[in-house]
C-alpha positions in Angstrom: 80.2 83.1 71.6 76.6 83.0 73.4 76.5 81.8 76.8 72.6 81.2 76.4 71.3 78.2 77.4 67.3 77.6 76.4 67.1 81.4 76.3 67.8 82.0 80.0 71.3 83.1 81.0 70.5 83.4 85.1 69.5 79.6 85.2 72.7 78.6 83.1 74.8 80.9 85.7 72.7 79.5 88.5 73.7 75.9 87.7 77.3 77.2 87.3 77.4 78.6 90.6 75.7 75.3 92.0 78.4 73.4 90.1 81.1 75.3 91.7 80.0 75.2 95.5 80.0 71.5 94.8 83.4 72.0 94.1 83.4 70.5 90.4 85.5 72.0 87.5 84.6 74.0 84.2 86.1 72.8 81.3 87.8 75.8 79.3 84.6 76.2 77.0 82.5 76.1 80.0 84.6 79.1 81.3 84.6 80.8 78.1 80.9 80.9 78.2 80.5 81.7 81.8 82.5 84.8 81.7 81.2 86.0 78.3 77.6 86.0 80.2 79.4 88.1 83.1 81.4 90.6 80.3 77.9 91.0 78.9 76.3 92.2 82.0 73.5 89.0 80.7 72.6 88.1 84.4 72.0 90.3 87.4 74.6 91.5 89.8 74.5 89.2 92.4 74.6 86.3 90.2 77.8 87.8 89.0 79.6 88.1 92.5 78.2 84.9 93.4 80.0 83.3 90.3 83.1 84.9 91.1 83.2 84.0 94.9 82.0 80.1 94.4 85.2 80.2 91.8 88.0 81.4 93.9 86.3 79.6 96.5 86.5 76.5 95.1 90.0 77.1 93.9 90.5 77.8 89.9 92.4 75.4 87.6 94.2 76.3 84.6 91.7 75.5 82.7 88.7 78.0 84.1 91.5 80.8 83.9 92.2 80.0 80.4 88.7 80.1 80.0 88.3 83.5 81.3 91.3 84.8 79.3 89.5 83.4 76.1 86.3 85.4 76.6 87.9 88.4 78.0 90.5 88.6 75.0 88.2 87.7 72.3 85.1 89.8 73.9 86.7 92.9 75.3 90.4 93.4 74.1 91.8 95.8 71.6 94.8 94.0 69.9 97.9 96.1 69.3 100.4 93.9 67.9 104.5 94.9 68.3 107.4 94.2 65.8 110.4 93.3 67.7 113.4 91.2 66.8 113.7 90.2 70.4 110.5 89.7 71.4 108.1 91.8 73.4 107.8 91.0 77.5 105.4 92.2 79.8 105.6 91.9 83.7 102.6 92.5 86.2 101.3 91.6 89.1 97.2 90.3 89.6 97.2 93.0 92.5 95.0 91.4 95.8 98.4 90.5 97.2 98.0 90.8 101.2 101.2 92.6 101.8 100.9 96.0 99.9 104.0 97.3 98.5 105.1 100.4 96.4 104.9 100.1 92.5 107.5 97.7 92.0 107.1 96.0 88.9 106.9 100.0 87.2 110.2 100.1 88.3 111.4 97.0 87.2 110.4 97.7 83.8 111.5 100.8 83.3 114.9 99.3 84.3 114.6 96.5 82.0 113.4 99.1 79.6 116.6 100.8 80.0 118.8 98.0 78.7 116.3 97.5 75.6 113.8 95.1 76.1 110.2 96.0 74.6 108.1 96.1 77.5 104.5 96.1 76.7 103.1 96.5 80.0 99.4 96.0 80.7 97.9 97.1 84.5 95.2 99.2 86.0 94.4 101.4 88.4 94.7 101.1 92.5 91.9 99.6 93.9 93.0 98.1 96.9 96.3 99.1 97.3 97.6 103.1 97.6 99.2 103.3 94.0 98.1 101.2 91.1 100.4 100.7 88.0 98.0 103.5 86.0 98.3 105.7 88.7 101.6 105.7 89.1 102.5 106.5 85.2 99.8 109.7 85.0 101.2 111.2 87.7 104.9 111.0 86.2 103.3 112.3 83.0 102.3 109.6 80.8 98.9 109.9 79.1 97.3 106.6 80.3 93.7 107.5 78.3 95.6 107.4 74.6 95.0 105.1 71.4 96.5 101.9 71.3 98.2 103.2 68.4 99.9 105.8 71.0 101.0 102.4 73.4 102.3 100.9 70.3 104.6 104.0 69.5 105.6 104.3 72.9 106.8 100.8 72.9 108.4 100.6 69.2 110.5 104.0 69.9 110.9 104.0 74.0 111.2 100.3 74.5 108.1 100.9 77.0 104.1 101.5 76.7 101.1 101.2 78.9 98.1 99.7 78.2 95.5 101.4 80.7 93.7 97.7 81.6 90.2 99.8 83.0 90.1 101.8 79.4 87.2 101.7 77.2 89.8 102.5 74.2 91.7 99.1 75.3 89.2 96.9 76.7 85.3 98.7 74.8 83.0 96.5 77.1 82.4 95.5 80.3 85.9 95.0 82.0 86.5 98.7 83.7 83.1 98.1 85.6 84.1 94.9 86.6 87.7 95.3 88.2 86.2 98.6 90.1 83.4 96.4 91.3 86.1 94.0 93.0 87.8 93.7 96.3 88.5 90.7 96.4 91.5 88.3 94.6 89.6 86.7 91.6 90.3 84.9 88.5 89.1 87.8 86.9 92.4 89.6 88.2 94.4 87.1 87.2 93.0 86.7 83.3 92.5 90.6 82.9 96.2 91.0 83.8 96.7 88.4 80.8 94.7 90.1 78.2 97.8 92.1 77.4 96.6 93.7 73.8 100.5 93.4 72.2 99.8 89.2 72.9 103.2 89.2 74.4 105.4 85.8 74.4 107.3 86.7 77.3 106.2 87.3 80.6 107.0 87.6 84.6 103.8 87.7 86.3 103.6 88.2 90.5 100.5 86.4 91.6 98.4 87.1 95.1 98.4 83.5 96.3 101.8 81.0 96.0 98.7 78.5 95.1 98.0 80.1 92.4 101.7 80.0 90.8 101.4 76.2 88.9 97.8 77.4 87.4 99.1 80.4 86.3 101.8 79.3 84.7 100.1 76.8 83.3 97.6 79.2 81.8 100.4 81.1 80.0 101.6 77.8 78.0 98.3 77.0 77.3 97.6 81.1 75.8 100.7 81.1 74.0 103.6 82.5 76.2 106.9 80.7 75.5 108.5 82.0 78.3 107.1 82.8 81.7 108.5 83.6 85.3 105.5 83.4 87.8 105.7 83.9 91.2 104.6 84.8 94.9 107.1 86.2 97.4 106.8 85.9 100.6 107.2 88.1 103.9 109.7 86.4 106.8 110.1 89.0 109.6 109.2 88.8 113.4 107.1 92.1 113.5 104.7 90.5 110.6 102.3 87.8 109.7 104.1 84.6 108.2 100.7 84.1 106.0 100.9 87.6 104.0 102.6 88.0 100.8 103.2 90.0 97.4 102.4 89.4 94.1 106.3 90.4 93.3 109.8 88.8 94.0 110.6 89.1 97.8 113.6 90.9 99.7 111.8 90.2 103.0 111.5 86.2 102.2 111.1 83.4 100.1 109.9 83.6 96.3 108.7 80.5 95.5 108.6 80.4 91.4 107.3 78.3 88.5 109.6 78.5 85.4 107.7 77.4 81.1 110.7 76.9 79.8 111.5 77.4 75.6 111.0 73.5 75.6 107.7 74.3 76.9 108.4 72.3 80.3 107.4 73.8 83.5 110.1 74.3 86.5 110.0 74.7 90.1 112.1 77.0 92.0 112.7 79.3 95.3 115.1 82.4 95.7 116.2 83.3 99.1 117.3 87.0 99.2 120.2 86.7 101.6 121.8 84.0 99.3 121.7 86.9 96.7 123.2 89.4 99.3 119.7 91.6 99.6 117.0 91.7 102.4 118.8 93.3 105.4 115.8 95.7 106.6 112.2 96.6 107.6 109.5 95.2 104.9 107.7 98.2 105.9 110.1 100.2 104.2 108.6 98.5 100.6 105.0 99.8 101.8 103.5 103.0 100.1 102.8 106.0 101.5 99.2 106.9 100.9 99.5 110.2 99.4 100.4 110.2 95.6 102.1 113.3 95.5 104.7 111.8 98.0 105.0 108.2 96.3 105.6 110.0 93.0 108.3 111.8 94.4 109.7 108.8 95.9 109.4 106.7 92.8 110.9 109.3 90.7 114.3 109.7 93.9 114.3 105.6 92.9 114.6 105.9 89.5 117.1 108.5 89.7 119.3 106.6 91.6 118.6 108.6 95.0 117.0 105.9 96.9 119.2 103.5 98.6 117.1 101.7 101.0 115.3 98.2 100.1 113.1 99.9 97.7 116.1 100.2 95.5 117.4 96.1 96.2 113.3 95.1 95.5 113.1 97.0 92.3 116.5 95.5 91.2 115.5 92.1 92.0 112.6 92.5 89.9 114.2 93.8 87.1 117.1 91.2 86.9 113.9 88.4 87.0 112.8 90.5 83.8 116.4 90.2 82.1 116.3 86.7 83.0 113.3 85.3 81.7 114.2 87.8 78.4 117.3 85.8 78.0 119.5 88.0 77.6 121.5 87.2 81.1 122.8 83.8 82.3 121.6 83.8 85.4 119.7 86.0 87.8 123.1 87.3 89.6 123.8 88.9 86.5 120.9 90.3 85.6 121.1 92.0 89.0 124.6 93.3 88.3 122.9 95.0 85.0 119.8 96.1 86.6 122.4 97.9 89.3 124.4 99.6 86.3 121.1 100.5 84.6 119.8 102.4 87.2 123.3 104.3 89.0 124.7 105.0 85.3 120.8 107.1 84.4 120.0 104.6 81.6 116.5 104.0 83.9 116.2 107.8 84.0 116.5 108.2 79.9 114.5 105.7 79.6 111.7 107.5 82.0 112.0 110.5 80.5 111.4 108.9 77.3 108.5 106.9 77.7 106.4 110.2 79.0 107.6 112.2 76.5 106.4 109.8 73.4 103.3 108.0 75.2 101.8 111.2 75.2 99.6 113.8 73.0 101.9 116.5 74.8 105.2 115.4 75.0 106.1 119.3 76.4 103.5 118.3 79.5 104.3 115.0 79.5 108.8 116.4 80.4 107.2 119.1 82.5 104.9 117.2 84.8 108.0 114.8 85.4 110.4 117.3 86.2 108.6 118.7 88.9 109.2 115.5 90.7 112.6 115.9 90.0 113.6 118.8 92.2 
């Protein structure tokens, strides 16, 4: 799709940025096009930022995300398609959240991992935070530059794979240059994180913003998803700000949570960590350390079952959120009674072990380079 309009692609973004700051909506096509002029680098810089700040400004609807998703996947995305009887399931977080945590949602999904759900998942690397989802996975030894092909291996024979989001072998055009280029919480974020390549049905998704949980969730019915968890968890604790918050499920606070149900309706819903019997301690504890060499070690004391603090309760509430929206639990209690057994009985640890071992052009490097964070 061309986003031309009488040969001059500033003046059409000009009169979309006008249109914004006047606070009127773009239609899905309107979007589309809009975004396929920024993925094309077809207007200067500055018009870009300016497009991107009158949007989130202005507040985005479902239907400018979807828009965004449309020229992002259609323009820039390598599809990778995954065979699975159950159905594959991706969870991520749009990042830009203003409480920075350790990699939770790796976590999670390796745990869910563990119990046999195909997670396909799709991130990038840090850029505001300490330790973004691609960071995390080199440094425990999984080759985050491979093929799709590799991702799609990984997934079929590990039950997990990585799609490195800031790749030119996943996403060929302009996407990489973008997401390094922000610093800010954008609908860009938000549809990247959505351009998963294995078009997954099934997803749990943390947004940066509890506003943005209806439009997102929205967006993921309107893309295709036929099950979605999205959600925004707070922070309630005396020595912090009331206004920050994660893009993940909260042991410090409220999650507040939009359900698309398999009869494609939409649900409203909070969890309250002490009503689950987690949350007793410091949120700082779920903040990373800023050198990677530590955090790795960390994450891999976690996954081997060393860690006992809130890090361990926040990675098993996300992963029991991941077993829920899958199905394959009745209720989110249960889930985190299997997360808990995946994760003490080494299931979370195979399942590690295995993932950096096949997701890789040296499987040898790949069990080395973990093992060192091992002892």
């Amino acid at each position: 799709m061309t986003a031309v309009i009488d040969g001059n692609t500033d003046r059409y973004i000009g009169d979309i940025i006008s249109r914004l700051s006047r606070r009127q909506d773009l239609t899905r096509r309107q979007a589309d096009q809009a975004f396929t002029t920024i993925l094309n680098d077809a207007t200067t810089p500055v018009q870009q930022g300016a497009f991107l700040g009158a949007l989130v400004t202005k507040g985005e609807t479902a239907e400018e995300i979807a828009g965004a998703w449309d020229a992002i996947f259609h323009q820039d995305t390598v599809t990778a398609p995954i065979d699975s009887d159950l159905g594959v399931v991706e969870n991520s977080g749009t990042g830009m959240d203003t409480f920075k945590t350790f990699n939770i949602s790796t976590a999670a999904a390796i745990i869910a991992a563990s119990q046999g759900i195909p997670m396909a998942r799709h991130g990038a690397r840090a850029i505001t935070s300490a330790c973004g989802t691609v960071d995390m996975a080199e440094c425990l030894g999984v080759d985050v530059e491979c093929s799709p092909e590799m991702v799609t291996k990984s997934i079929e024979n590990a039950n997990i794979g990585l799609f490195n989001g800031m790749s030119p072998a996943i996403h060929p055009g302009a996407l990489g240059r973008l997401l390094s280029q922000i610093h800010f919480g954008s609908t860009l974020n938000i549809a990247a994180s959505l351009a998963n390549p294995a078009l997954p049905k099934i997803g749990l998704r943390g947004v940066y913003s509890r506003k943005m949980v209806i439009p997102v969730i929205q967006v993921m019915k309107a893309i295709g998803y036929e099950k979605a968890i999205v959600l925004h968890g707070s922070v309630d604790h005396p020595d912090h700000d009331p206004a920050s918050g994660m893009d993940e499920a909260s042991v410090c606070g409220p999650t507040f949570c939009a359900r698309l149900t398999e009869t494609g309706e939409i649900e409203t819903f909070t969890l309250y960590p002490k009503t689950l019997g987690l949350g007793k301690g410091d949120p700082m504890e779920l903040a990373p350390v800023m050198d990677m060499h530590a955090e790795t070690r960390r994450f891999a004391e976690l996954i081997s079952n060393r860690d006992n603090s809130l890090r361990k309760e926040a990675v098993l509430l996300n992963a029991a959120l991941i077993f829920d929206v899958a199905g394959i639990v009745p209720d989110i209690t249960s889930g985190l009674e299997t997360a808990t057994r995946a994760l003490e009985n080494g299931d979370a640890l195979n399942t590690l072990t295995a993932w950096v071992t096949t997701q890789n052009h040296d499987p040898e490097k790949g069990r080395k380079t973990l093992e060192q964070w091992m002892n």
